[in-house]
C-alpha positions in Angstrom: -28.8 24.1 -9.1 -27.4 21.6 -6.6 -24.1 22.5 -5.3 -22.9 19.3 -6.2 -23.3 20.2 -9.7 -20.2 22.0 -10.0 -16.6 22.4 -12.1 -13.9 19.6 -11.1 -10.6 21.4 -10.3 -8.3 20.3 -7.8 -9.1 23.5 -5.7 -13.0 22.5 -5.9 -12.3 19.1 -4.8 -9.8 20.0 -1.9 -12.0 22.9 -1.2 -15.3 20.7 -0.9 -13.7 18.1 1.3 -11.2 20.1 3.3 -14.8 20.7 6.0 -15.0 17.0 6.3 -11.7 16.4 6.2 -10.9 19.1 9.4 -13.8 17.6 10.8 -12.3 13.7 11.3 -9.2 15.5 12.2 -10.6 17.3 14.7 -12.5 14.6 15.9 -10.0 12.1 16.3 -7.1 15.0 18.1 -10.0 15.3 20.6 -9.9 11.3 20.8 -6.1 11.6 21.2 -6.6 14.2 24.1 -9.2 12.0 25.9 -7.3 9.2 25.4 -4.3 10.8 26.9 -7.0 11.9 30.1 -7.7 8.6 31.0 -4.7 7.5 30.7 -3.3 10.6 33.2 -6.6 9.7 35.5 -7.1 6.3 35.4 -3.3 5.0 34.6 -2.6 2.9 31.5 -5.4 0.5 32.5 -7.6 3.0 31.7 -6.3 3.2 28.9 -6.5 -0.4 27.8 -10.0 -0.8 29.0 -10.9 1.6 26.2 -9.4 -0.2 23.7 -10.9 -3.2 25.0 -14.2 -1.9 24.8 -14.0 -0.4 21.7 -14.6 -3.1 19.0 -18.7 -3.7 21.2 -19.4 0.3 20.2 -17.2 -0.7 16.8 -20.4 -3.1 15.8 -22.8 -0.5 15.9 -20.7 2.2 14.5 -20.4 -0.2 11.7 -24.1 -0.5 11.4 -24.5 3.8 11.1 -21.9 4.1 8.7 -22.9 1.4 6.7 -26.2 2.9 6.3 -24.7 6.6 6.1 -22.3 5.8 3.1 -24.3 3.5 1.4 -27.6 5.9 1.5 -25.6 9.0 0.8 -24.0 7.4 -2.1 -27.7 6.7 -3.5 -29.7 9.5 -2.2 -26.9 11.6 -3.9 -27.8 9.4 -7.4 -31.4 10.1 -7.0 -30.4 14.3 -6.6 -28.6 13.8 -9.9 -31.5 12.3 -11.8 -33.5 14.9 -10.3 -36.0 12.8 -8.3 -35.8 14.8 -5.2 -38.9 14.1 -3.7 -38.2 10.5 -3.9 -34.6 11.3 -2.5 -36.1 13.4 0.3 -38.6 10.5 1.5 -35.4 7.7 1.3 -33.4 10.1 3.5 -36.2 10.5 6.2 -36.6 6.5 6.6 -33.1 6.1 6.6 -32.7 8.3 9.1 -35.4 6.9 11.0 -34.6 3.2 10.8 -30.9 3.8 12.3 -32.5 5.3 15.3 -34.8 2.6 16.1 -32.5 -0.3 14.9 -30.1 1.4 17.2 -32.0 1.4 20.1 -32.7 -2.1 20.2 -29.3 -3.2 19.7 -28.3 -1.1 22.7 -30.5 -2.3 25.1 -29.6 -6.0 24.0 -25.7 -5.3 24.4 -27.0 -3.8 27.8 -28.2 -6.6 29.2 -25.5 -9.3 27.5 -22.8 -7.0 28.9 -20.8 -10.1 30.7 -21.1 -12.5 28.0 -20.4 -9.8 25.2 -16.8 -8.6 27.3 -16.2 -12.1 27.9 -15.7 -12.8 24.2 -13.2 -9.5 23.7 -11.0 -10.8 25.7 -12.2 -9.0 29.0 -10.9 -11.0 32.4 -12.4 -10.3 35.6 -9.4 -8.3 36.5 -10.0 -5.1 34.2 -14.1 -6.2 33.9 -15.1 -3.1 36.2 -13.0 -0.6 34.4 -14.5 -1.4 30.9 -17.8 -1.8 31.6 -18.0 1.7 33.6 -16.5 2.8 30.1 -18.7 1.2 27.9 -22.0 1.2 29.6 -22.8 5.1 29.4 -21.5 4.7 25.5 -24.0 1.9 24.9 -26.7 4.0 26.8 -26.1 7.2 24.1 -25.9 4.8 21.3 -29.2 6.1 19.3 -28.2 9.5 19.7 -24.7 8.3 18.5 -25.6 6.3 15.5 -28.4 9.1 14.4 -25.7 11.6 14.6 -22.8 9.0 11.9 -26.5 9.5 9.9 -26.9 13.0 10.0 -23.4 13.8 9.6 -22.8 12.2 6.3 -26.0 13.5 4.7 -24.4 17.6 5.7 -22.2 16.7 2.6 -24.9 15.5 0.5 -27.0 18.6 0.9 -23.5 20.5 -0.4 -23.1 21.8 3.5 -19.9 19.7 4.4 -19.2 22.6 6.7 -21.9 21.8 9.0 -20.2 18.5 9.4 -16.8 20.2 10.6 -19.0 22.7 13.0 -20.5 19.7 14.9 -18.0 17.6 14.9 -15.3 20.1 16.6 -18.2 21.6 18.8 -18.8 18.1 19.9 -15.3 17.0 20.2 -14.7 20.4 22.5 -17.6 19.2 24.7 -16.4 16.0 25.2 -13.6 17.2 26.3 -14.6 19.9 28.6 -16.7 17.1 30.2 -14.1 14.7 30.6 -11.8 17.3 32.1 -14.5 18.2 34.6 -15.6 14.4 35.6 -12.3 13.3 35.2 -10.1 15.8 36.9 -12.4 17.8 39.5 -15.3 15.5 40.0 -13.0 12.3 40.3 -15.7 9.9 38.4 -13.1 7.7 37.2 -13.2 6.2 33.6 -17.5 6.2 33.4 -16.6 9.9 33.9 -15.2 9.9 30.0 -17.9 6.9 29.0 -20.9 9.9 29.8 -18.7 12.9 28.5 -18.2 11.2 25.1 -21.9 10.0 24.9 -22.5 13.1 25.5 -19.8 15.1 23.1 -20.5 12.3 20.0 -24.5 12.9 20.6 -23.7 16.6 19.8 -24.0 16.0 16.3 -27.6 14.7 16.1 -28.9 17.9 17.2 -27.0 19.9 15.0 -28.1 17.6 12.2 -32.0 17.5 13.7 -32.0 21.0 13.7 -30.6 22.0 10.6 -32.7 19.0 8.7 -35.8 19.0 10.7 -36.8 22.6 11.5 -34.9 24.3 8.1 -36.4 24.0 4.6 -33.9 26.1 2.7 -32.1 23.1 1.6 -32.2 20.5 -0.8 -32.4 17.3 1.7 -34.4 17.8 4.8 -36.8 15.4 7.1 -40.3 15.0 5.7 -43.4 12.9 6.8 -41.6 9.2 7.1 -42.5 6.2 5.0 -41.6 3.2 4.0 -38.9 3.2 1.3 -37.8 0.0 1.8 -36.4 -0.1 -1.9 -33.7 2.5 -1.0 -33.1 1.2 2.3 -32.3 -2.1 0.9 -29.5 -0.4 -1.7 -28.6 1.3 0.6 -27.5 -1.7 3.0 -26.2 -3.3 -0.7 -24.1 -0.5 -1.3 -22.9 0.4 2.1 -22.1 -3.4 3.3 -18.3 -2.7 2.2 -18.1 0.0 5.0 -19.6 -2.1 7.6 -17.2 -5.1 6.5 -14.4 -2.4 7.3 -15.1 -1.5 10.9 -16.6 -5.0 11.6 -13.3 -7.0 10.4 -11.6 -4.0 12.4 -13.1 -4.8 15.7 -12.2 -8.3 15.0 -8.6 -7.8 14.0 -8.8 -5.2 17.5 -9.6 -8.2 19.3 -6.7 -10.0 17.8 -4.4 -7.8 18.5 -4.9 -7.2 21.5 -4.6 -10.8 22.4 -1.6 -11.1 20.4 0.1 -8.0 22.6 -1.4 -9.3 26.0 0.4 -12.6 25.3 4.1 -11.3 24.2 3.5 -8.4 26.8 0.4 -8.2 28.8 -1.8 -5.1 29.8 1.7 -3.1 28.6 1.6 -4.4 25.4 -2.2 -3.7 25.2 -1.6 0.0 26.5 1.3 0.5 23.4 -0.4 -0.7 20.7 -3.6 1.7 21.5 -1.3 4.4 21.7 -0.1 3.6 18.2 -3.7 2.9 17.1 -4.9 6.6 18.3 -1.8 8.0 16.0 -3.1 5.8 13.5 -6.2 6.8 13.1 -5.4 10.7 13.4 -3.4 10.5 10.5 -6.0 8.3 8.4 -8.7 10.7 9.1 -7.2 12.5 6.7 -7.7 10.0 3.6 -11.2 9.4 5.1 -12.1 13.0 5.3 -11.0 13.2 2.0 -12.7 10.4 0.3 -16.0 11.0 2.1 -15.9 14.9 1.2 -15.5 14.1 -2.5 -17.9 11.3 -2.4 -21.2 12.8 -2.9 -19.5 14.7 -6.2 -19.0 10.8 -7.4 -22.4 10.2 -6.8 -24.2 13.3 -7.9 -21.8 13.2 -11.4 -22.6 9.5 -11.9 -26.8 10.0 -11.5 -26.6 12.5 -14.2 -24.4 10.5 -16.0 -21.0 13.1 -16.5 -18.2 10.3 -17.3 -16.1 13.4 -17.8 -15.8 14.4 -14.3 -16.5 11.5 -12.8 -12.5 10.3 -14.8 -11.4 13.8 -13.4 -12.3 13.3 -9.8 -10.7 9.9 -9.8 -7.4 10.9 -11.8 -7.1 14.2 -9.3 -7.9 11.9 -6.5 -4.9 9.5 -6.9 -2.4 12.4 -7.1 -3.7 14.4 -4.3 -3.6 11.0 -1.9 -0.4 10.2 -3.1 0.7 13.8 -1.8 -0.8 13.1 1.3 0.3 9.6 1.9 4.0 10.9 2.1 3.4 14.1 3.7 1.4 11.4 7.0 4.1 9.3 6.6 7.0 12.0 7.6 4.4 13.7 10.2 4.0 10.1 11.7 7.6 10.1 12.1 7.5 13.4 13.7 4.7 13.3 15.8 5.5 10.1 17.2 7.6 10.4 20.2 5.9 13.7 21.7 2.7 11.5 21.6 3.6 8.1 22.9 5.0 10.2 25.8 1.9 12.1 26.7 0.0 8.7 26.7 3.0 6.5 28.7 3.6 9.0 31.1 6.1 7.7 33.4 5.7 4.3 32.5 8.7 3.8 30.3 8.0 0.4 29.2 4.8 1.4 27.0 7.2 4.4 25.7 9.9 2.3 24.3 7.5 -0.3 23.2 4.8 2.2 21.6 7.7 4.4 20.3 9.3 1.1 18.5 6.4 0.0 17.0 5.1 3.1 15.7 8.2 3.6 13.7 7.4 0.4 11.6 3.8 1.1 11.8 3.7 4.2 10.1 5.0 2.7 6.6 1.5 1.9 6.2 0.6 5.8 5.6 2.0 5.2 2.5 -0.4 2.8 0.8 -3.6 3.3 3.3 -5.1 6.6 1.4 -5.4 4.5 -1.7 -7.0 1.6 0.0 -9.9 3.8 1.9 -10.5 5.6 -1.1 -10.7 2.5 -3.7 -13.7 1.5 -1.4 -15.4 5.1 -1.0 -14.7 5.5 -4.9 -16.6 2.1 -6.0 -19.2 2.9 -3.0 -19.9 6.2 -4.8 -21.1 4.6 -7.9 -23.4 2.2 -6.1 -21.0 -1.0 -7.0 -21.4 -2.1 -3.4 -20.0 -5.7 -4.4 -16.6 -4.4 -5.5 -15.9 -2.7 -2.7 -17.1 -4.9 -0.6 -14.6 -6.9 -2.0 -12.1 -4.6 -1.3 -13.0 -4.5 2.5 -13.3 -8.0 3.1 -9.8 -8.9 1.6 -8.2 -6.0 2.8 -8.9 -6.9 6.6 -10.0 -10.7 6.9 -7.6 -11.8 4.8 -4.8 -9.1 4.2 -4.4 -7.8 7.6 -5.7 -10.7 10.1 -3.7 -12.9 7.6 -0.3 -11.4 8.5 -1.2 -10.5 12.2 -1.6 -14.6 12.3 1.3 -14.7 10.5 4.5 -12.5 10.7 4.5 -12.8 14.7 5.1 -16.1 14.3 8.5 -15.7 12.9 8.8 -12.1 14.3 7.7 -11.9 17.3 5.9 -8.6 18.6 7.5 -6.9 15.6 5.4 -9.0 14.0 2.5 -7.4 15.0 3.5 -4.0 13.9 4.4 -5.4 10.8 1.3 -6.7 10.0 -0.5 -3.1 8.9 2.1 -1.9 6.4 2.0 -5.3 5.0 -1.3 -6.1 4.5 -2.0 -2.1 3.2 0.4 -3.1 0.2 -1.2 -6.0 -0.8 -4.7 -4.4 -0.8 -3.2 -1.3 -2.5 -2.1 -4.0 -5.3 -5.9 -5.5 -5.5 -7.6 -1.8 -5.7 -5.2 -0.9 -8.6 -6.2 -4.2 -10.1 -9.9 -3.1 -9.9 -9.5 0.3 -10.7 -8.3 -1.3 -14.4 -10.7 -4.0 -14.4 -13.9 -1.8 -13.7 -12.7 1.7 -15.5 -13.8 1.0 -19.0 -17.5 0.9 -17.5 -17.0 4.1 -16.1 -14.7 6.1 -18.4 -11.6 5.9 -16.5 
């Protein structure tokens, strides 16, 4: 029997997502820590070349985990209607199409480099710094992407802690790397470009290994064929995901040209210092919602409205736990942090410390939002969340970023997140009544 088949309690569910959940935390402390290397290496330009960078990688992250949610979601259907051969054949092509696609993208963004910077925001100025960041990423982007694959698929094959074990293993070697390049080798910021292609590749071996050479589990790699059927459903049901990270490297983009006009590189260097807290803190709702996920998926294949109302109704009161529980360890965290990023320059400090204050209201509402759109994922309504994504970035939170600084100022740009996360907090709970009669809520 599948290990997804199993009782709903709110121990199982915390227990079955806690790996993943670790996993992102992990992940993102060691993204913290490198972040706060290349800031002590490089200084705070360092810092805001990476930020800078981010939302080029962002597009094909958004690519991976579209594919990796969306497939998972339906590859974990197919296991609960007990068509596993079918499932196992999707999985391989899947897995095989994000390499390739992946590839090519890479070696395009590779040779559009200029152009591609140009349209972040990139002046000639800080060009050097962010392309010596972003070209070694760019170069380990297959490895990368096949790794956001793998990963999501440990948790479909009921081995979520597989996905902890390479994500803190590669974290750890990132950061070893990054302390040798940066700190005794003196490469500068491509220094931590390789050691985090390196450290985020970790996890495609693991998951090539334990899916390719092991047959003792449900999912593994088998001779590939076409399946373009599931790939397509896959894209359909995972498009909400992409939408998320895509509209996030554009409102990135945004914001960092709001902050470089109201206070220039220091402004840019603050808000990523906010955005690294940020997203330590909502690895924790996405570690969640991913862990539990599969259960969804798996419960609604075999049709089980019973647990499928269980997981949802145990869902909402363990994020709502959580969401106050990240908003006081925002509060607390804050100042120790901002400092280990700033440094000695005490302008990002105050300005980072400020901000993060009004920034972290949003822990409140954001665990709801990210899992409203991994809940209607899970039961292959890839429209509806979609929805979700699109109005909860593009129009929520790029709607009050163009907004509130207009009357505000820079506190309008802080503003903007815990604003926009109420208002799409309202729309999910909207959906969550409109859409629970079809599935027993």
């Amino acid at each position: 029997m599948s290990l997804l088949a199993r009782g709903i309690t709110y121990r199982s569910l915390l227990r079955f997502a806690a790996p993943t959940i670790l996993s992102l935390v992990f992940l993102n402390v060691y993204f913290i820590i490198d972040g706060i290397f290349v800031a002590r290496a490089v200084g705070t330009a360092g810092l805001a070349a990476v930020n800078l960078t981010m939302p080029l990688l962002g597009v094909m992250m958004a690519l991976a985990t579209m594919i990796s949610t969306g497939g998972s979601a339906k590859i974990a259907s197919l296991l609960g209607e007990k068509k596993t051969e079918l499932a196992r054949k999707g999985f391989t092509f899947l897995v095989v199409f994000c390499v390739f696609g992946s590839t090519i993208l890479a070696v395009a963004a590779l040779l559009l480099l200029q152009p591609l910077l140009g349209l972040l925001g990139v002046d000639a100025g800080i060009f050097p710094l962010c392309r010596a960041y972003i070209a070694p990423l760019l170069m380990s982007a297959p490895f990368i992407m096949g790794g956001v694959i793998l990963d999501g698929f440990f948790i479909v094959d009921g081995r979520p802690s597989l996905s902890m074990i390479s994500g803190m293993v590669g974290g750890f070697i990132n950061l070893a790397l990054d302390y040798l390049f940066l700190f005794h080798w003196g490469m500068g910021i491509e220094g931590a470009g390789i050691a985090s292609g390196i450290g985020y590749s970790f996890a495609a071996l693991i998951g090539l290994a334990y899916f390719g050479l092991w047959r003792g589990g449900t999912l593994f790699l088998v001779k590939p064929a076409p399946c373009w059927g599931i790939l397509r459903q896959s894209v359909l049901n995972g498009v909400s995901e992409m939408v998320t990270m895509l509209s996030a490297s554009v409102v990135i983009v945004v914001t960092n040209n709001l902050m470089m006009e109201f206070a220039g590189e220091n402004g840019v260097a603050a808000i990523s210092i906010a955005e690294y807290v940020q997203q330590l803190l909502t690895s924790v709702y996405m570690g969640y919602a991913g862990g539990v996920a599969p259960l969804m998926s798996y419960n609604h294949g075999a049709r089980d409205f019973v647990k499928i109302r269980r997981i949802f109704r145990f869902s909402l009161r363990i994020i709502a736990v959580f969401g106050i529980l990240t908003f006081l360890l925002g509060f607390a965290v804050a100042d120790p942090v901002v400092a280990a990023f700033a440094g000695g320059n005490r302008d990002v400090f105050q300005m980072a410390a400020h901000g993060f204050r009004i920034f972290a209201f949003s822990f409140l509402f954001v665990g709801f939002n990210v899992y409203a759109s991994s809940f209607f994922t899970a039961l292959n309504d890839g429209r509806t969340s979609a929805i979700l994504s699109f109005c909860h970035t593009l129009v929520f939170l790029l709607g009050m970023l163009l907004l509130l600084p207009r009357f505000f100022g820079i506190n309008g740009v802080w503003l903007a997140n815990p604003a926009a996360e109420i208002l799409a907090m309202g729309l999910a709970f909207w959906l969550f009544r409109e859409k629970g009669k079809l599935y027993g809520l």
